[in-house]
The first five atom37 places (N, CA, C, CB, O) and aatype in JSON, in Angstrom:
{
  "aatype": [20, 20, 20, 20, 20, 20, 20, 20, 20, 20, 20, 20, 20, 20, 20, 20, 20, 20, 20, 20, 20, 20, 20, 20, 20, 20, 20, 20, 20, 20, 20, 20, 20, 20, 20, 20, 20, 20, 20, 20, 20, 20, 20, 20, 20, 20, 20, 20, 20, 20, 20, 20, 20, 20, 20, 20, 20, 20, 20, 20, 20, 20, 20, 20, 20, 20, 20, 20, 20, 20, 20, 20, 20, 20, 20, 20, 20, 20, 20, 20, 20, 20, 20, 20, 20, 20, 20, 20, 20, 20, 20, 20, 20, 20, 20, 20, 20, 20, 20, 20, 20, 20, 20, 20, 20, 20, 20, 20, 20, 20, 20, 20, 20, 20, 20, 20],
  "atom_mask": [
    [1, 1, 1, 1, 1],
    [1, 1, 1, 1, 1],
    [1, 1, 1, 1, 1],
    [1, 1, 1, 1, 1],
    [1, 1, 1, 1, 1],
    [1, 1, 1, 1, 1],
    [1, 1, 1, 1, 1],
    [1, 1, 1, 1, 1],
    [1, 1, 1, 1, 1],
    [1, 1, 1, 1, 1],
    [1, 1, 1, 1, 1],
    [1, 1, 1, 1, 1],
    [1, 1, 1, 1, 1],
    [1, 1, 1, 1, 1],
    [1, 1, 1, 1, 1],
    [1, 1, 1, 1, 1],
    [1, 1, 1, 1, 1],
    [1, 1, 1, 1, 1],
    [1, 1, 1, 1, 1],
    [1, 1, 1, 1, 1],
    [1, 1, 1, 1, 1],
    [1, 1, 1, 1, 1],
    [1, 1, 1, 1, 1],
    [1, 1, 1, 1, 1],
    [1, 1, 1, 1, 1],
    [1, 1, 1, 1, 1],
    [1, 1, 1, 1, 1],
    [1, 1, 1, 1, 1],
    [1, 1, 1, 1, 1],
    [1, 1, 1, 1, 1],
    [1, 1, 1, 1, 1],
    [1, 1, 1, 1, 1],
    [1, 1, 1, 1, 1],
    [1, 1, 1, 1, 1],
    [1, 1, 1, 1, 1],
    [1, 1, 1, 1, 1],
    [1, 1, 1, 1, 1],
    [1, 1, 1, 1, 1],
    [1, 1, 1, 1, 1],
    [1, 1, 1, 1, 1],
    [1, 1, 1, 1, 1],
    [1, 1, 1, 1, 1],
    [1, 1, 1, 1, 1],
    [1, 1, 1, 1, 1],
    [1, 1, 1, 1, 1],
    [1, 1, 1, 1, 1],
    [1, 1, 1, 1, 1],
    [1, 1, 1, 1, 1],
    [1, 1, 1, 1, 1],
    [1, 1, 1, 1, 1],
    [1, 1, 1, 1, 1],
    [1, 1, 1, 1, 1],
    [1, 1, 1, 1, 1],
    [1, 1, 1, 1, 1],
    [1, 1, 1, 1, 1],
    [1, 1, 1, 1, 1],
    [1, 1, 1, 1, 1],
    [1, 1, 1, 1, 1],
    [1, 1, 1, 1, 1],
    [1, 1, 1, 1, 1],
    [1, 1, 1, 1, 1],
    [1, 1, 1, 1, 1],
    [1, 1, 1, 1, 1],
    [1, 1, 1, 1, 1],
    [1, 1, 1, 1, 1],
    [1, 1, 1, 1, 1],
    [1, 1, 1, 1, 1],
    [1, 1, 1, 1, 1],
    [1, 1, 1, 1, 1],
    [1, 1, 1, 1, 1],
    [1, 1, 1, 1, 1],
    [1, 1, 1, 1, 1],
    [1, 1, 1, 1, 1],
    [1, 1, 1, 1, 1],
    [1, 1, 1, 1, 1],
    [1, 1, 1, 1, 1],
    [1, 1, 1, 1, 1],
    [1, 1, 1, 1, 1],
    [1, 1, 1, 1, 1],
    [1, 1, 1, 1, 1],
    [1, 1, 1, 1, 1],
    [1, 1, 1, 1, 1],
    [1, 1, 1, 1, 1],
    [1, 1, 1, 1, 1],
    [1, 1, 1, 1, 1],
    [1, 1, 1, 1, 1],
    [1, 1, 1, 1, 1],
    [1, 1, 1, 1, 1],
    [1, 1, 1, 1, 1],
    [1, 1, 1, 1, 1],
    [1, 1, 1, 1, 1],
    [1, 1, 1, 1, 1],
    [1, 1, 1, 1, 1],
    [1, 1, 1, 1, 1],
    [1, 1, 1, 1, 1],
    [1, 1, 1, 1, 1],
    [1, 1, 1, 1, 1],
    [1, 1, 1, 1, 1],
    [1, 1, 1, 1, 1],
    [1, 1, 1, 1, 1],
    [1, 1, 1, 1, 1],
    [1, 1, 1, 1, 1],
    [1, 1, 1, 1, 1],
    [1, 1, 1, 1, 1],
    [1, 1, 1, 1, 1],
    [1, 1, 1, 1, 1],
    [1, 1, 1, 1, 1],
    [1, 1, 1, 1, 1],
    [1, 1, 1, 1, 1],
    [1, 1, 1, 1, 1],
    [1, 1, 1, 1, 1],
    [1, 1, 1, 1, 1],
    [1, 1, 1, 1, 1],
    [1, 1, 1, 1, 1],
    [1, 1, 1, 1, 1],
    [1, 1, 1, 1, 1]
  ],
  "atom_positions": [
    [[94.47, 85.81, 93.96], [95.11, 86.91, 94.68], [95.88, 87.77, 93.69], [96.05, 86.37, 95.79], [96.86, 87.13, 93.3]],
    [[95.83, 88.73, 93.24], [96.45, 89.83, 93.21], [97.17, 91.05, 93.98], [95.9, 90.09, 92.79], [96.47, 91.66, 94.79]],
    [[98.3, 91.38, 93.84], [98.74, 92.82, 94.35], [99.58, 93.61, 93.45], [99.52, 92.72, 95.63], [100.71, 93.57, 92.96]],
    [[98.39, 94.46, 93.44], [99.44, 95.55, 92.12], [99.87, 96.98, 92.71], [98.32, 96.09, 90.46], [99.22, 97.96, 93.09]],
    [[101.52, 96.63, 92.59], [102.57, 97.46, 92.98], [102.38, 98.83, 91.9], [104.1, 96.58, 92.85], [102.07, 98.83, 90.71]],
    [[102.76, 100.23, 93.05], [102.77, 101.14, 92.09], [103.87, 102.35, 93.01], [101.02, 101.62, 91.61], [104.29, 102.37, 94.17]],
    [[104.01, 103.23, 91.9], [104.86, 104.33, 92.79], [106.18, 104.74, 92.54], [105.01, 103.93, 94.06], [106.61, 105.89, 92.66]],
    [[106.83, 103.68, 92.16], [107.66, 103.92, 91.88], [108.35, 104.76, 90.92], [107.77, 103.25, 91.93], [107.46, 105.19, 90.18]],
    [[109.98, 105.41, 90.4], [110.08, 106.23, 89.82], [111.91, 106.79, 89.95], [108.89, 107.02, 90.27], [112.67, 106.25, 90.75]],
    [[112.19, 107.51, 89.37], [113.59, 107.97, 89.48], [113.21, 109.06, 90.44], [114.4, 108.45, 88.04], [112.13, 109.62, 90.3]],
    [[113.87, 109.33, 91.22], [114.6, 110.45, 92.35], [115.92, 110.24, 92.45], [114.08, 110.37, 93.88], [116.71, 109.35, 92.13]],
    [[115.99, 111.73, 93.2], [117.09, 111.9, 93.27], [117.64, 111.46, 95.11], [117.23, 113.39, 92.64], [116.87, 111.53, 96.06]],
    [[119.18, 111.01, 95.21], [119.58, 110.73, 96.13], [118.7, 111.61, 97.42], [120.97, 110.87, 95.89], [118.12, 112.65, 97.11]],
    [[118.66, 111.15, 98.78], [118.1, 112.43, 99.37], [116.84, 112.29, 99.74], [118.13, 113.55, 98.51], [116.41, 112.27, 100.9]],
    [[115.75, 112.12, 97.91], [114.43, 111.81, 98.34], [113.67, 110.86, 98.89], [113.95, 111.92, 97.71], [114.06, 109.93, 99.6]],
    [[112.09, 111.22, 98.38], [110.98, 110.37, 98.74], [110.58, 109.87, 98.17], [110.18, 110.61, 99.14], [110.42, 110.47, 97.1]],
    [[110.11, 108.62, 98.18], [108.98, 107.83, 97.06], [107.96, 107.12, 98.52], [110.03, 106.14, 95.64], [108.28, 106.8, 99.66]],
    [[106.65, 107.1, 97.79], [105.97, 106.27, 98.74], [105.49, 105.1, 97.61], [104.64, 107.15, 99.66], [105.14, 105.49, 96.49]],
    [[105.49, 103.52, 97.97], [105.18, 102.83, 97.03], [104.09, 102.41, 97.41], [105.97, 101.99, 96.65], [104.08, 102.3, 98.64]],
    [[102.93, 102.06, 96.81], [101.7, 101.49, 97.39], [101.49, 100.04, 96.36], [100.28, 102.76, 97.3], [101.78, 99.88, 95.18]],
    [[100.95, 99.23, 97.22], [100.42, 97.7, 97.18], [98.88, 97.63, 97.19], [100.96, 96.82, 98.5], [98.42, 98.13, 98.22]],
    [[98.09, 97.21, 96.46], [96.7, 97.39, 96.37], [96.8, 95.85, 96.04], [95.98, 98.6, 95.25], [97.52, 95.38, 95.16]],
    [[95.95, 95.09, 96.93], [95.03, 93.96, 97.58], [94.3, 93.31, 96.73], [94.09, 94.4, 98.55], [93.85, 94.34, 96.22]],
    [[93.99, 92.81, 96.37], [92.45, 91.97, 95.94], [92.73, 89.92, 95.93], [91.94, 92.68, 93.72], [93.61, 89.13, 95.59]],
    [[91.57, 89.88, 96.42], [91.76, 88.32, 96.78], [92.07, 87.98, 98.08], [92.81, 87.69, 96.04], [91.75, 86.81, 98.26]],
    [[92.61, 88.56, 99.2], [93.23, 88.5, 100.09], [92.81, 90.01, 101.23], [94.61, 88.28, 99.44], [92.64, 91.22, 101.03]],
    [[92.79, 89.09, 102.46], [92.75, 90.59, 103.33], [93.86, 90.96, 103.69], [92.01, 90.66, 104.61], [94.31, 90.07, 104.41]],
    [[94.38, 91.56, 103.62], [95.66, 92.29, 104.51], [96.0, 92.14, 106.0], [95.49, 93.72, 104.48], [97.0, 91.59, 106.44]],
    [[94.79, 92.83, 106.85], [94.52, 92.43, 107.88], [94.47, 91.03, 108.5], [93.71, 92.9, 107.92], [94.74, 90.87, 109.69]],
    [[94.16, 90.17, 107.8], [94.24, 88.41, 108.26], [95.82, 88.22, 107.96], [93.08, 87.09, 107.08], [96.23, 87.41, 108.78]],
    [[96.64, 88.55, 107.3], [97.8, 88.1, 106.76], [98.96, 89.25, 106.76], [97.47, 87.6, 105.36], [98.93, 90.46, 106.98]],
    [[100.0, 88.3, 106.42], [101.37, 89.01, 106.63], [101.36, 89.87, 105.28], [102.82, 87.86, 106.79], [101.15, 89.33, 104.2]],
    [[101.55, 91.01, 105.4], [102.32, 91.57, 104.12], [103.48, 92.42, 104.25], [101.45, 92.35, 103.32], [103.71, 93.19, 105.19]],
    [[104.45, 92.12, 102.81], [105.73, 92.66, 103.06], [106.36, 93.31, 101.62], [106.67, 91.46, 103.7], [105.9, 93.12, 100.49]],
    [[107.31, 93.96, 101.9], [108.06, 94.76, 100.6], [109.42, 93.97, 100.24], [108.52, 96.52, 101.04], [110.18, 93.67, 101.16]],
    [[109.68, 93.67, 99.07], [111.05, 93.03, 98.83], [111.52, 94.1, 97.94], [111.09, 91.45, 98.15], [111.05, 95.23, 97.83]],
    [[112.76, 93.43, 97.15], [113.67, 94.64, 96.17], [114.75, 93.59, 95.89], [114.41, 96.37, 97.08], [115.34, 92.86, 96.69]],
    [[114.89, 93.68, 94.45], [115.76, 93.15, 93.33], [116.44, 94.03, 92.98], [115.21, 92.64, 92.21], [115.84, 94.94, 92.42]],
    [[117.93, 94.17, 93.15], [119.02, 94.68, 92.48], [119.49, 94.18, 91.01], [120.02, 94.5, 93.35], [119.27, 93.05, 90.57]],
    [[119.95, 94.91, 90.55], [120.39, 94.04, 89.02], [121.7, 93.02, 89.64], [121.15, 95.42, 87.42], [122.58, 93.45, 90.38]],
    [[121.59, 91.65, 89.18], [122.55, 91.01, 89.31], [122.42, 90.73, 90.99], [123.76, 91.74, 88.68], [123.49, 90.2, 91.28]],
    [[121.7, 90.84, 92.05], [121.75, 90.42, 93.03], [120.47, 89.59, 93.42], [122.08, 91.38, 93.71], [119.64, 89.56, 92.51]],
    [[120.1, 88.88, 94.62], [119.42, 88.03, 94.93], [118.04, 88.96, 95.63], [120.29, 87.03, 95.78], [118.21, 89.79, 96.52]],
    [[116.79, 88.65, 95.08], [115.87, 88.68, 96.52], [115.83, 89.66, 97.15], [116.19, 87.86, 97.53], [116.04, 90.43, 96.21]],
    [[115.68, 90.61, 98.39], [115.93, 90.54, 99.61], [115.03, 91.26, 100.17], [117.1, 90.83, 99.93], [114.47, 92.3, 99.82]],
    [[114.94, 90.47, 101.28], [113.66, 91.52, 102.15], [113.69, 93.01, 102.52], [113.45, 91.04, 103.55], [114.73, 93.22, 103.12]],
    [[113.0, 94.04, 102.41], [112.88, 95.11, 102.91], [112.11, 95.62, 103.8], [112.82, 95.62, 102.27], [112.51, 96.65, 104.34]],
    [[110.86, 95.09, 104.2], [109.84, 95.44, 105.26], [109.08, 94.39, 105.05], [109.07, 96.79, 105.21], [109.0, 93.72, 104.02]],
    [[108.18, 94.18, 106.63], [106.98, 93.14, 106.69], [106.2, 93.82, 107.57], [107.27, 91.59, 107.19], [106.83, 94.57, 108.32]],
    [[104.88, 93.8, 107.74], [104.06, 94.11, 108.71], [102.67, 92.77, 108.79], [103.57, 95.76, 108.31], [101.86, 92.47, 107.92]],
    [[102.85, 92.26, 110.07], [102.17, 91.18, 110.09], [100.84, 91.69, 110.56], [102.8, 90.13, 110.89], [100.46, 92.72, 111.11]],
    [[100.08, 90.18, 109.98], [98.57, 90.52, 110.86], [97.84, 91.35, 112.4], [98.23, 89.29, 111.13], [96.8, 91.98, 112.62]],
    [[98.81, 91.01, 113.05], [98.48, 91.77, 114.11], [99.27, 93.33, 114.02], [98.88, 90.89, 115.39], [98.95, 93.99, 115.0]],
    [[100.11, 93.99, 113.2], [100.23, 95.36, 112.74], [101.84, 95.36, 113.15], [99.1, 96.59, 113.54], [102.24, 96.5, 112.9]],
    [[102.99, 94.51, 113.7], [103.88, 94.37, 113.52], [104.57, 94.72, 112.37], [103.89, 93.58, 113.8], [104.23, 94.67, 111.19]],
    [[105.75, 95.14, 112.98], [106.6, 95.52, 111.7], [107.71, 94.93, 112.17], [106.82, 97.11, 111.24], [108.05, 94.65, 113.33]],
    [[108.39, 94.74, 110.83], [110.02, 94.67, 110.82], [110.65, 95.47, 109.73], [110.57, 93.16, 110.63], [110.03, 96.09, 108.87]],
    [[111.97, 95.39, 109.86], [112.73, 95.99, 108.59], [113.88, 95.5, 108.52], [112.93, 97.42, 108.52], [114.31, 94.93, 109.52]],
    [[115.0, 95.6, 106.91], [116.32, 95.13, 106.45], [117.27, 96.3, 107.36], [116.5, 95.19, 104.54], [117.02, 97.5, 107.4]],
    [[118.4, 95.62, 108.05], [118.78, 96.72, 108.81], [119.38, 97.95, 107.9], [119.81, 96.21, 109.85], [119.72, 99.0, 108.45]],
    [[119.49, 97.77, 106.41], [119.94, 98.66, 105.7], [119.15, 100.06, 105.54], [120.12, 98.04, 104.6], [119.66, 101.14, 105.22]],
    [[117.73, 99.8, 105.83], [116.31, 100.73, 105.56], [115.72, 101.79, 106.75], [115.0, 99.62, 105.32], [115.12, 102.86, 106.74]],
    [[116.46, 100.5, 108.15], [115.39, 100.91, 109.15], [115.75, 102.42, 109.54], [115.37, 99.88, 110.53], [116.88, 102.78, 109.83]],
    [[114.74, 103.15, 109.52], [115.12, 104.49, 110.19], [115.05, 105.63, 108.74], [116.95, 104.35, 111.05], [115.3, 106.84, 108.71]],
    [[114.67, 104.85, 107.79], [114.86, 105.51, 106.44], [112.66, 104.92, 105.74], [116.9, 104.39, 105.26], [111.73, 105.5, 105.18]],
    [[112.85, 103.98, 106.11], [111.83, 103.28, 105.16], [110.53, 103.31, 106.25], [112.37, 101.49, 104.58], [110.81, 103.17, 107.44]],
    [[109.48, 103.44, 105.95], [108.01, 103.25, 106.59], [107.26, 102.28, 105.98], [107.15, 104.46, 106.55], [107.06, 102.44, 104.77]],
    [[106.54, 100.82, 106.79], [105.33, 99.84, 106.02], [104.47, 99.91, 107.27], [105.8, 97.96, 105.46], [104.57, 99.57, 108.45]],
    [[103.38, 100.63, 106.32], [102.21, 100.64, 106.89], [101.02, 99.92, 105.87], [101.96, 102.13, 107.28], [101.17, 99.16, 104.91]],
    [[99.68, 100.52, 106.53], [98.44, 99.57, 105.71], [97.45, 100.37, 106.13], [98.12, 97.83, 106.14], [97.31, 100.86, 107.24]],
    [[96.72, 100.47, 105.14], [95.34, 101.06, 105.2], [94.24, 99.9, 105.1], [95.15, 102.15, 103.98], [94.33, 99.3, 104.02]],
    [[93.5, 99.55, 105.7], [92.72, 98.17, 105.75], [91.63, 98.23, 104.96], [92.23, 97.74, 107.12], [91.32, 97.41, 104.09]],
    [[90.9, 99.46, 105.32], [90.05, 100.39, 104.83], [90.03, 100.05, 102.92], [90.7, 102.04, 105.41], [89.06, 99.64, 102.28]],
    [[91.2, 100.33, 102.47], [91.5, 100.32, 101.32], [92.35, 98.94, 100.74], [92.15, 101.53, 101.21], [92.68, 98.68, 99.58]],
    [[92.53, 98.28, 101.79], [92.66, 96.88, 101.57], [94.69, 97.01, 100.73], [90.94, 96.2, 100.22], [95.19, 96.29, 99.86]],
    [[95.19, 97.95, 101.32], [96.3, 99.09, 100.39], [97.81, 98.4, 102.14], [95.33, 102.05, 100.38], [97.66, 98.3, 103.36]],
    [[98.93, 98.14, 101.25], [99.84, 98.78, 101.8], [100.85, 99.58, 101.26], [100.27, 98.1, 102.36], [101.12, 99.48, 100.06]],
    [[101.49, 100.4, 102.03], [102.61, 101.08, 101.63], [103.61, 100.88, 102.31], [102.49, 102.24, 101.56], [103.71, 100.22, 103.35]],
    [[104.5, 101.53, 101.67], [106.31, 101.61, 101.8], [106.79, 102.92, 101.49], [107.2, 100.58, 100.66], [107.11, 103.16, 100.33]],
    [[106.91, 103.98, 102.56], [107.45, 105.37, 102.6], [108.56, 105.37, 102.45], [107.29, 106.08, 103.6], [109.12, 105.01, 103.48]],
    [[109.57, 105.69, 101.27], [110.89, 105.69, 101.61], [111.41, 106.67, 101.89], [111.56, 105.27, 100.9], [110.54, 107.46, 101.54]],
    [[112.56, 107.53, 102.44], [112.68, 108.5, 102.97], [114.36, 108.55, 102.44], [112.16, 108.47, 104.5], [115.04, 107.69, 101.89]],
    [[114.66, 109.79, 102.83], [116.21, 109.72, 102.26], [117.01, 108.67, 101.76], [116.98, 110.06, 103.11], [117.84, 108.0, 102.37]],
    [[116.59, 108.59, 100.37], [117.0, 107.78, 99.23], [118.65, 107.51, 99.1], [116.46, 108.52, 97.95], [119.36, 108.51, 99.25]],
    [[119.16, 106.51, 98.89], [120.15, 106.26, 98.22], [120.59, 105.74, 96.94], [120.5, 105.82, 98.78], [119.56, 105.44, 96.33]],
    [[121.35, 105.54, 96.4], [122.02, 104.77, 95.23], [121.81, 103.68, 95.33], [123.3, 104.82, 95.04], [121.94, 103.17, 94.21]],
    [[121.44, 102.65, 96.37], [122.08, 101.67, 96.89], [120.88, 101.35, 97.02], [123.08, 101.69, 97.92], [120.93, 100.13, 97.2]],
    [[119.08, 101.9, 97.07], [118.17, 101.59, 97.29], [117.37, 101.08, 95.77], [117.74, 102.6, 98.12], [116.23, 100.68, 95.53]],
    [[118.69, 101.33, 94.86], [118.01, 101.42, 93.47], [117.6, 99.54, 93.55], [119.36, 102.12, 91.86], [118.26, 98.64, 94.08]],
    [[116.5, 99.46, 92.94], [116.06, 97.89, 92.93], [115.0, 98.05, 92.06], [115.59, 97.12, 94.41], [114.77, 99.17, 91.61]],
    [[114.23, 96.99, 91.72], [112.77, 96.5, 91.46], [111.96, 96.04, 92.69], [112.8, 95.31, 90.48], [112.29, 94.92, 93.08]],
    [[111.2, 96.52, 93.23], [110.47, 96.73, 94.36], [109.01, 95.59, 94.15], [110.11, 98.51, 94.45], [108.18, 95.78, 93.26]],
    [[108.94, 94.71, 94.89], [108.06, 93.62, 95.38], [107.37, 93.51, 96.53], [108.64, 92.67, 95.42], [107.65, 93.39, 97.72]],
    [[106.36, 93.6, 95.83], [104.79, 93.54, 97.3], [104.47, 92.01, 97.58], [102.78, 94.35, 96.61], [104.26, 91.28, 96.61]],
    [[104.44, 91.62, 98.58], [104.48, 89.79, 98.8], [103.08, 89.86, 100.06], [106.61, 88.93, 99.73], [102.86, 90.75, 100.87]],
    [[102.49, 88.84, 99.87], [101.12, 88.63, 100.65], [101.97, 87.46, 101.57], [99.46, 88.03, 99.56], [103.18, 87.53, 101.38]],
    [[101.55, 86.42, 102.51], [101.87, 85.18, 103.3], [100.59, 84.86, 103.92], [103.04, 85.36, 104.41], [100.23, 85.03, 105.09]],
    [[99.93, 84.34, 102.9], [98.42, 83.74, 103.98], [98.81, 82.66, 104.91], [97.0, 82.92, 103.01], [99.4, 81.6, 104.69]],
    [[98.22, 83.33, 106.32], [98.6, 83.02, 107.08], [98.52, 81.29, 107.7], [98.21, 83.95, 107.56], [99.29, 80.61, 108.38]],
    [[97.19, 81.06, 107.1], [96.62, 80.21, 107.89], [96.87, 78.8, 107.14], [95.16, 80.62, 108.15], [96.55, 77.7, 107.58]],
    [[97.49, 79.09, 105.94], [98.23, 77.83, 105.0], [99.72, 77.91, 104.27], [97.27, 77.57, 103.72], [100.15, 77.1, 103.44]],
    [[100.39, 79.08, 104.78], [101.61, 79.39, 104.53], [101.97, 79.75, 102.78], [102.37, 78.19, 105.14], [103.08, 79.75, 102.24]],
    [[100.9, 79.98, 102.29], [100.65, 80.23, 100.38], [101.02, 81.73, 100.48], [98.62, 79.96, 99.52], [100.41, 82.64, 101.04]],
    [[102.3, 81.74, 99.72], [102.88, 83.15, 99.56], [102.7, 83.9, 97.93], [104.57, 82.98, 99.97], [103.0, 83.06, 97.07]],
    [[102.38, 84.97, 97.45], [101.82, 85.28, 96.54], [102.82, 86.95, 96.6], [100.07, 85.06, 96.71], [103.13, 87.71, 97.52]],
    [[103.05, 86.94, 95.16], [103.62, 88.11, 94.67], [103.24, 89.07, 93.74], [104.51, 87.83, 94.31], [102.11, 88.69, 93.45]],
    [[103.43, 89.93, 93.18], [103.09, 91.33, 92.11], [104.22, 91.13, 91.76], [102.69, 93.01, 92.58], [105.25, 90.51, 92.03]],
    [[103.57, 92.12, 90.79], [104.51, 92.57, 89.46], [105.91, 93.1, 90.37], [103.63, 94.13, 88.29], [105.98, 92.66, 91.52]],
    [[106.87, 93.92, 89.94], [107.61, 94.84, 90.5], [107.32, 96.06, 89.97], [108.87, 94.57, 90.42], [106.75, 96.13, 88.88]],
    [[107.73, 97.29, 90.74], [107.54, 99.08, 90.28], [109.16, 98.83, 90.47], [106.43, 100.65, 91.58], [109.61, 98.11, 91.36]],
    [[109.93, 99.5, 89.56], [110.81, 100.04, 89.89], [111.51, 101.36, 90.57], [110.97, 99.85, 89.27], [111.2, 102.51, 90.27]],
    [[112.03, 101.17, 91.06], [113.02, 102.56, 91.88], [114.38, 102.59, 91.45], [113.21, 102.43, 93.66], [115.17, 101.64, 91.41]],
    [[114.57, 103.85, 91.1], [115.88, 104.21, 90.51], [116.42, 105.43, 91.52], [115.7, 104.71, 88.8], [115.49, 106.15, 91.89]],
    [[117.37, 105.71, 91.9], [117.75, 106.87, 92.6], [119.46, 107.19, 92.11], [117.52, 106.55, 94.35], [120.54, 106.61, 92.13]],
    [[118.91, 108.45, 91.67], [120.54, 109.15, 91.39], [120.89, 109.74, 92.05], [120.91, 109.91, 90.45], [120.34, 110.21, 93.05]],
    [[122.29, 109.94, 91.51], [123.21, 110.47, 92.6], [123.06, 112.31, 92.39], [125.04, 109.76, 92.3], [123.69, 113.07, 93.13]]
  ]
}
């Protein structure tokens, strides 16, 4: 399994980044996929999931700011972020959860930087 994270980039407070997750080894559609984010010096933490059946969730810090969707087609998900903060600055993580044996699989990170 592979997923290679891309997109990321400096903006400015305010903006947009869309991050995309590209697939291989794994369907999307059979399985959970989700977005995480590493702060310097902080832990982990979830930012979006969209499960097999096309469910979503989100970190209540994002929701209403952030979009995870999936193109199946392209075997691709994304993460729209939308009016950026300071506070969104992280290293950004694409995570697979096959479903049917609980084997969780990660990418590289893209980073996101956002100034003020």
């Amino acid at each position: 399994v592979q997923l290679q994270a891309s997109g990321g980039g400096l903006v400015q407070a305010g903006g947009s980044l869309r991050l995309s997750c590209a697939a291989s080894g794994i369907n999307i559609e059979r399985n959970d996929m989700g977005w995480y984010r590493q702060a310097p010096g902080k832990q982990r933490e979830l930012v979006a999931l969209i499960s097999s059946r096309g469910s979503t969730n989100y970190a209540d810090s994002v929701k209403g700011r952030f979009t995870i969707s999936r193109d199946v087609a392209k075997n691709t998900v994304y993460l729209l972020m939308n009016s950026l903060r300071r506070e969104d600055t992280a290293d950004y993580y694409c995570s697979a959860h096959r479903t049917f044996n609980g084997d969780d699989y990660w990418g590289r990170g893209t980073q996101v930087t956002v100034s003020s």
